[in-house]
N, C-alpha and C positions, 0 to 999 in steps of 0.2 A: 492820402492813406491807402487807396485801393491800391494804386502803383504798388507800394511798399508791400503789403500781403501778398501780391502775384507777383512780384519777384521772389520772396521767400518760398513760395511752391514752384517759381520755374517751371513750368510745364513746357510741353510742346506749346509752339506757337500754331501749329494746326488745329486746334480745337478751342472752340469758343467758351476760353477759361475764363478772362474777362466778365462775360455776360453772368456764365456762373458763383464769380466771388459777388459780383454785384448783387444778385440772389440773395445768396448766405448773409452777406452783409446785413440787407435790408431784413431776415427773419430774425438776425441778431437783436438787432435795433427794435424791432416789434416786440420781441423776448424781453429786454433786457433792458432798453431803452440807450439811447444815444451817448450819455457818456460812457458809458461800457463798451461801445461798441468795437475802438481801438484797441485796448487791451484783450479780447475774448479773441479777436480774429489774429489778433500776432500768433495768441495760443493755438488757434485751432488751425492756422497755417502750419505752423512749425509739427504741428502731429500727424499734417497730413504731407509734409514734405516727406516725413520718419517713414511714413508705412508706404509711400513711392520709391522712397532708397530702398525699402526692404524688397517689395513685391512690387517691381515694377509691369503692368498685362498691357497687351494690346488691345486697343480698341477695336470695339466688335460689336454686332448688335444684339441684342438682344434676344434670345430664340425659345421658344419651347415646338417637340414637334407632336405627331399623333400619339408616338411610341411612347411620351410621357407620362408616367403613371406612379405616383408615390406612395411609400409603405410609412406607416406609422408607427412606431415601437420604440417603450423603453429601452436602453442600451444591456440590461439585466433582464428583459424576459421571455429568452432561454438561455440557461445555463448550466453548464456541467464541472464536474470537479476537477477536470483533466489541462482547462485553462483559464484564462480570465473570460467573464461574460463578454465582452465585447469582443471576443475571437471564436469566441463559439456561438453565435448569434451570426458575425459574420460568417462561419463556415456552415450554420443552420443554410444561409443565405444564399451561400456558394451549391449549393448541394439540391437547392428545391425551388428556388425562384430568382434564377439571375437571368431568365429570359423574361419573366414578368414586372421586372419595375426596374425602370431607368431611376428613380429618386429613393432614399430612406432618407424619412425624418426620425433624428432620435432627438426622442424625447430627454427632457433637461439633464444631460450628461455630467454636470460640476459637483462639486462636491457641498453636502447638504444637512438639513437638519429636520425638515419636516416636508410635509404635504409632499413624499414620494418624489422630491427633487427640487419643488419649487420654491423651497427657500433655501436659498443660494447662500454660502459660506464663503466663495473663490470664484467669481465669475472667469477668473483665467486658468485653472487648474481641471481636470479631469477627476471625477470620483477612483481613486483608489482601488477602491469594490468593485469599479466596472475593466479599470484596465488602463492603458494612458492615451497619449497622445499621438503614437505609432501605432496604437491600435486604431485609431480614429483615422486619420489619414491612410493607413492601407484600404478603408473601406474606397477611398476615392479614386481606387484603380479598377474598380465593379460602380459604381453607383456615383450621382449628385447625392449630393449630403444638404440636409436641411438642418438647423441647429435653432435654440429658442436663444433670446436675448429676452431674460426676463428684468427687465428695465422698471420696473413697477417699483420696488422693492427686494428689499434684501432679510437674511436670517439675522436675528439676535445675536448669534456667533459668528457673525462675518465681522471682519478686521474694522472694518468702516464704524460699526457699529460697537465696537470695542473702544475705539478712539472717542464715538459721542460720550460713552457712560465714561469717561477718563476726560471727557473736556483735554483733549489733543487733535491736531490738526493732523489728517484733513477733515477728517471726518465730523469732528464736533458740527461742522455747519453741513451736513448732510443730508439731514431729517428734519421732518417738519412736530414743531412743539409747541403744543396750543393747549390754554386755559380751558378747562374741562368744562369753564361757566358760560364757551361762546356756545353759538346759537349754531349747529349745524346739521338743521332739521329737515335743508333744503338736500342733502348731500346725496346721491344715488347710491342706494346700498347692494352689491351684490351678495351680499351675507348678513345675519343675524347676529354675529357678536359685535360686541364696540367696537367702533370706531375710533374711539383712542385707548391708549394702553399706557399704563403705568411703569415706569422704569425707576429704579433707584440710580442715582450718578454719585459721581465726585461733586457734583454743586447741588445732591436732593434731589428730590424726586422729579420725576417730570415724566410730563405724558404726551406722546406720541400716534401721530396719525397711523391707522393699524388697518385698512381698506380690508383685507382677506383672513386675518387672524392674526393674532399677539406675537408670534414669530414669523411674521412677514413684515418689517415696517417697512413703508412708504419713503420710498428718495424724495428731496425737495430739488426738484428741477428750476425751482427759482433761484437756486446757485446753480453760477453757468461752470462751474466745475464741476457738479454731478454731472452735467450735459456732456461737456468732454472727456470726464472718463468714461462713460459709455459710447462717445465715438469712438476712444478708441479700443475698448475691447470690444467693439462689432468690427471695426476692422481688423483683428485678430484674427476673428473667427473666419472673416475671408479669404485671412493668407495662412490658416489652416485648413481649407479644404475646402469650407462653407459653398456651395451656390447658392442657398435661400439660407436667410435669417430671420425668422418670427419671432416679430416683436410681443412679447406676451402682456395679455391685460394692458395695453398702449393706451386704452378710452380713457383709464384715471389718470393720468400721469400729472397732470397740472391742477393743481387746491387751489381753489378761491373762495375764501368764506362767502357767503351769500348767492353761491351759485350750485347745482348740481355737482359740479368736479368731475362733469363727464363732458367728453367729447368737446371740451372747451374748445376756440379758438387757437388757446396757446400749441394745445397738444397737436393740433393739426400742424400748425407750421413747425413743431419738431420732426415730426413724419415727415414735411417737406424740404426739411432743412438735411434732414438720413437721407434723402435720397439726392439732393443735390448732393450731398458728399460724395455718392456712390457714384454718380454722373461722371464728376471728376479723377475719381481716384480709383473703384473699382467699377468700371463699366459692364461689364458682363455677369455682376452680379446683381439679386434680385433680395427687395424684400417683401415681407407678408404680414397681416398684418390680424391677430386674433382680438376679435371684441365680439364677445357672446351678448348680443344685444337686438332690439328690432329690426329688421329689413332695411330699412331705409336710414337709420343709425348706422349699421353695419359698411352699407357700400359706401356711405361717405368717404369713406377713407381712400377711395378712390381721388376724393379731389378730382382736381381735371385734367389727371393724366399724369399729376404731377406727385403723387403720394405715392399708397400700396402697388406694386405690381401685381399679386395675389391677394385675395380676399378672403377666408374662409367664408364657405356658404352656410352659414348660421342656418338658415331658416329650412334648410335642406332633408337634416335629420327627423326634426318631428315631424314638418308636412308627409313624409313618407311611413312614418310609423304612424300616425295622424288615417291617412289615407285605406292604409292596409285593414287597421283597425275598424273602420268603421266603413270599406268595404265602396268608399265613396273619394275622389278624386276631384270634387270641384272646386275644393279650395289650394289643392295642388297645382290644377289647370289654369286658375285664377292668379296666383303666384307667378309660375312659369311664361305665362301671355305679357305678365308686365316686364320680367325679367329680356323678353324677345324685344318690345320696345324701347330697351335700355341700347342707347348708342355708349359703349365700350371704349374709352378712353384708346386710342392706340397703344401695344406693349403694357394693355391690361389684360387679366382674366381673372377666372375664379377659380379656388381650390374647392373640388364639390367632395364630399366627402357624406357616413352616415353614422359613425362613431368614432369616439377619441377616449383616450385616458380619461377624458371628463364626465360628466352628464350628459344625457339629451337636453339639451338649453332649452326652456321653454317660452322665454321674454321676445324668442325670435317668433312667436307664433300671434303677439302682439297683432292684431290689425288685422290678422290674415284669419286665423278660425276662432268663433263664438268661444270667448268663456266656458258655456255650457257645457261643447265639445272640448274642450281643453282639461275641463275636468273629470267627464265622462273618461277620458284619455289615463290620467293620471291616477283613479280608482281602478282602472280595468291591468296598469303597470303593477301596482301593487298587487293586486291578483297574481299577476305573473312571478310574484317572492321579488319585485322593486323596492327601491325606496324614492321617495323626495326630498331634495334639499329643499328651502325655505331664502326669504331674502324678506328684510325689512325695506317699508315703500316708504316714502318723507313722510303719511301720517301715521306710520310706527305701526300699520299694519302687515304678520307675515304672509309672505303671498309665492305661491311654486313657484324656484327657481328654474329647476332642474330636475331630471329623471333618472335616477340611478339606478344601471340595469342592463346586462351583459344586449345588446342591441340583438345578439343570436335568438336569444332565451325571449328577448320582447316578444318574438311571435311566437312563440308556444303557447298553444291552447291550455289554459290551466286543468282541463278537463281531458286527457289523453284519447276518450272515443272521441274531439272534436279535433284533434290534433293530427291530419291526415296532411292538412296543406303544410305546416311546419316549413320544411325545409324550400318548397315553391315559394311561398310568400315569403321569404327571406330571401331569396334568388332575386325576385324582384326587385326588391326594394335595392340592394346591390348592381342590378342588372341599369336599373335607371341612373342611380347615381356614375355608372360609368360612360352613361350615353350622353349627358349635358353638356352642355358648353362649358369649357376650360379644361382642369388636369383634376382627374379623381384621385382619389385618395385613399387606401384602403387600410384598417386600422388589423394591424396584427391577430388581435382577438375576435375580426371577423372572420378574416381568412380561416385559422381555425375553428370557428364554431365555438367561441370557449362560453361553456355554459355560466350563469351566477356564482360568484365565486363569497357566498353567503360567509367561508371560514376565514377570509380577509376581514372581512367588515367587523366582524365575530374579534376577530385580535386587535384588528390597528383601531375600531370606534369611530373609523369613517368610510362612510356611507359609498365615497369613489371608489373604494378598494374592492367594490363587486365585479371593478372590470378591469382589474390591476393584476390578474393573476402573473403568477412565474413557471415557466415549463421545466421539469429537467428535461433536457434534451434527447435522452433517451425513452422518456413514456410518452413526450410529444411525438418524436419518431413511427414510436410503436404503433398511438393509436391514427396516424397519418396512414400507416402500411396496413392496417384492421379495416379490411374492405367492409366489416361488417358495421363500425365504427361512424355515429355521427359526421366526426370530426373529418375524416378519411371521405367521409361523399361530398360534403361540403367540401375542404379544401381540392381537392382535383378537376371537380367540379367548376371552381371557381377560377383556377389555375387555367385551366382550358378556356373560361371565358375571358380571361384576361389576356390569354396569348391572341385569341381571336381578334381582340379588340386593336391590339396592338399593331395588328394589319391595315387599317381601315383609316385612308388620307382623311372621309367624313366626321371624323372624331377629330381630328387636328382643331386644335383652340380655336383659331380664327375658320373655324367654318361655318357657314351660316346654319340658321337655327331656326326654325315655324313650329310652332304647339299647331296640334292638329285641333281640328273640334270636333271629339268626341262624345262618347255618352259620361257619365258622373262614377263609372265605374270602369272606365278605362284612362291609358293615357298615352300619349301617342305625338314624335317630332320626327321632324325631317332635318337632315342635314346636310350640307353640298358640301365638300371639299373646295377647298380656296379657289385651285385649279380646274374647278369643272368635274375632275374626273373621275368622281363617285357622287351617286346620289343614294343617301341610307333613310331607310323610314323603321323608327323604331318605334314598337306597339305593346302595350302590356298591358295586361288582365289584371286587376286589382280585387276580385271578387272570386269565391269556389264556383263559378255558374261561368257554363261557356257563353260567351260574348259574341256576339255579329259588332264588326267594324263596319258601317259603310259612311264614306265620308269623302266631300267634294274635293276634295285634294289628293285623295288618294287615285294613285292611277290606273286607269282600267286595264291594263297589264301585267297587272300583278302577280297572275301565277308563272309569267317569265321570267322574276324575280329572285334572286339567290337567298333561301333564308339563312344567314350563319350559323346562328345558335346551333337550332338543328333540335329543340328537345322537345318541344312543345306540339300537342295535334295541332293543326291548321289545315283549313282551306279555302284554298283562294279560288274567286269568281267573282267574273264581273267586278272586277273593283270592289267586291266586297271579301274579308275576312273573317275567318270563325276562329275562333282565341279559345283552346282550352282553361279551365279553371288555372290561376295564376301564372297565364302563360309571361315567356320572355323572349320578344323576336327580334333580330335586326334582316329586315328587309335590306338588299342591295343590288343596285344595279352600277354600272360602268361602263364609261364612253369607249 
């Protein structure tokens, strides 16, 4: 049989396809079990011969370099009447930041029905609203294009789900349909509503696994047809332009009554089985992989070298908003140190990031800061005009999910005379997340400063829509050119710290990495360029109180040091540093 599937893909005989179907084969057969195994692979050869006739690449390795730095944004938010949002978002793009980000991920681009994109209609079409397909591909003559593959589930109004309530093929065996009387008290909830949802059909009623809400239902990946229509429209997406594909919510993917339904065994060797795909057929592309979950939950997905290329860094966001807050860094520094001991799969890294279309995750802070502090945390957000989402635990208790809350607006002192650090301790917390190891990320609405966006929430009745805002194009403009203007000192601001950044081989993903040891109110890494030929030591004040650095690692020639930023007082001596209140430095030196 193997013979037979590798002749039917034909590949070059210089590349060790062989070893590769051998792979796939065997995660089929784990999937699926052995008498399947024949039939699934004739299928999922013959789809991947399709998409080599179409897009044939040459083989290459794999890269990310220093300069890699990606934006985060809906394909709609900014928009003006004069064209489609996706052409004026890209000409927002052309106009104000095509020196600062080699990557744009947009956010769920298909056409939809609720949760702001995430229940998909047409996982192969382009929202209408936003523009088409030519609009998407022009952007990849400026930027890598990151795209979601929301593989979890699909909308109510999607075709698939048309054909279950009609008991027509294919779809009828799509979705998972289970007796509302089973036991499924073990199952990880990331939400408060049920977990199954009632549908009326052509055969009665019948209820359906519903993981995020009653218009999201859950694919059953225990048919290997679900599996391969989502191979192949992820390889769509990469012979549309795609270089990363984030797989969304990938942790539930596989239902096992009497188990959690998370991060199962099965779900991992699909994650292994997408990337042996991409091995063979699109080598130069990457995937990523988003599970808002604890730490060590989270890199899983790593595998060993053989899963996610990218990781979102979950636990990234709160430790930082965590930190600033309460003025103390030790469970940051604490984080950070085990992260330095992680040996990094080769043609791994992390996507570090400090807001998204979503909430501040909270589940990532599992392990790492006290309860106590976590709640202190999430009283002090709501001060700030936040909210909280919620999630039911197996014993039907709810417990903070999530922190809904423009990440800007997180540091704003609720009290305006306490409000002087504002826009420094958001520097911060930005400033770090672009000094870490891997490729940051920065989310549109941080760039600009966009405050709580309280009249979303107020209309749509959820809770994300604080950080969902939409710009017209021309008040965004304006208040960017309003030197007197939040938004205007923040983004130029941040523009310039990013084109700086963009300089610095020490930032390059594969560079090494040392948490210094500091005080509980600082935080402080070194980095070396792969090459030797920069050494950076990056320091920052987490506290209104100037700071003395002195620490056995730092070098006693440090006022020979180039500091980039450039904004913060500082003085150096003797190997020691004095850090004004929320300062942000990168030290550098060069062979």
């Amino acid at each position: 049989m193997k013979a037979h599937v590798t002749d039917i893909l034909d590949l070059p005989a210089a590349r060790p396809e062989n070893e590769l179907v051998e792979r796939i084969q065997l995660r089929i057969e784990f999937l699926y079990g052995s008498d399947s195994v024949h039939d699934i692979m004739q299928k999922l050869m013959l789809l991947l011969r399709d998409h080599l006739d179409k897009r044939p690449r040459p083989v290459s390795e794999k890269f990310w370099t220093h300069e890699d730095i990606a934006l985060i944004t809906y394909g709609g938010t900014v928009y003006s009447e004069d064209m489609p949002p996706l052409r004026t978002l890209r000409s927002f793009l052309n106009k104000y930041l095509m020196e600062e980000f080699s990557m744009v991920h947009l956010l769920s681009i298909f056409p939809w029905s609720s949760d702001d994109g995430f229940s998909v209609t047409d996982f192969r079409a382009i929202d209408p609203a936003l523009g088409s397909w030519n609009d998407i591909v022009a952007f990849d003559n400026e930027f890598d294009l990151i795209y979601d593959l929301i593989l979890n589930h699909c909308s109510r109004e999607n075709e698939w789900f048309t054909e279950f309530v009609e008991n027509r093929e294919p779809g009828r065996h799509y979705f998972i349909e289970m007796d509302p009387d089973t036991d499924l008290a073990m199952v990880t909830r990331p939400r408060t509503s049920p977990l199954l949802s009632s549908v009326n059909t052509s055969e009665g009623v019948r209820n359906v696994w519903t993981t995020f809400s009653d218009d999201q239902i859950d694919m059953n990946f225990r048919n290997p047809d679900v599996l391969l229509e989502f191979i192949d429209i992820l390889l769509q997406y990469y012979r549309r332009s795609a270089r990363v594909v984030r797989l969304d919510a990938v942790a539930y993917l596989w239902k096992q009554v009497g188990t959690s339904c998370i991060h199962l065994p099965q779900t991992h060797h699909i994650v292994k089985l997408i990337r042996d795909v991409l091995d063979m057929v699109e080598p130069e592309a990457l995937i990523m992989t988003e599970t808002n979950v604890p730490h060590a939950e989270n890199i899983s997905y790593f595998g060993d070298g053989d899963e996610a290329h990218l990781i979102y860094q979950f636990s990234l966001p709160p430790l930082l908003l965590h930190a600033l807050f309460a003025g103390n860094t030790r469970y940051l520094n604490q984080w950070a140190r085990e992260l330095e001991a992680m040996d990094l799969p080769r043609g791994c890294t992390f996507f570090n990031f400090t807001a998204s279309h979503d909430g501040v995750g909270l589940r990532p802070l599992e392990g790492l800061v006290p309860m106590a502090e976590v709640d202190a945390l999430v009283d002090e957000m709501l001060r700030r005009g936040g909210h909280v989402s919620r999630r039911l635990t197996p014993n039907g208790v709810e417990s903070p999910y999530e922190l809904n809350i423009s990440y800007f607006d997180a540091f704003r002192h609720p009290d305006p005379a306490e409000n002087q650090w504002h826009l420094n301790a958001f520097i911060v917390s930005q400033a770090v997340a672009l000094s870490l190891k891997g490729i940051p990320a920065v989310y549109i609405h941080s760039l600009t400063a966009t405050p709580n966006y309280h009249r979303g929430v107020e209309s749509s009745g959820h809770a994300r829509a604080i950080n969902r805002r939409k710009w017209e194009r021309g008040k965004l403009e304006s208040m960017i050119e309003n030197s007197f203007c939040e938004t205007s000192r923040v983004f130029w601001e941040y523009k310039r710290i990013l084109g700086i950044r963009r300089r610095q081989m020490a930032f390059h993903p594969a560079a090494s990495q040392q948490v210094l040891e500091l005080g509980d109110g600082l935080f402080g890494i070194e980095r070396m360029a792969p090459d030797g030929s920069q050494r950076l030591i990056a320091l920052f004040n987490f506290t209104p109180s100037i700071q003395e650095v002195t620490c056995t690692h730092m070098p006693r020639d440090m006022d020979t040091w180039t500091e980039l930023i450039g904004r913060a007082e500082i003085n150096c001596k003797g190997g020691s540093v004095s850090l004004s209140p929320y300062a942000s430095c990168w030290f550098s030196k060069t062979s």
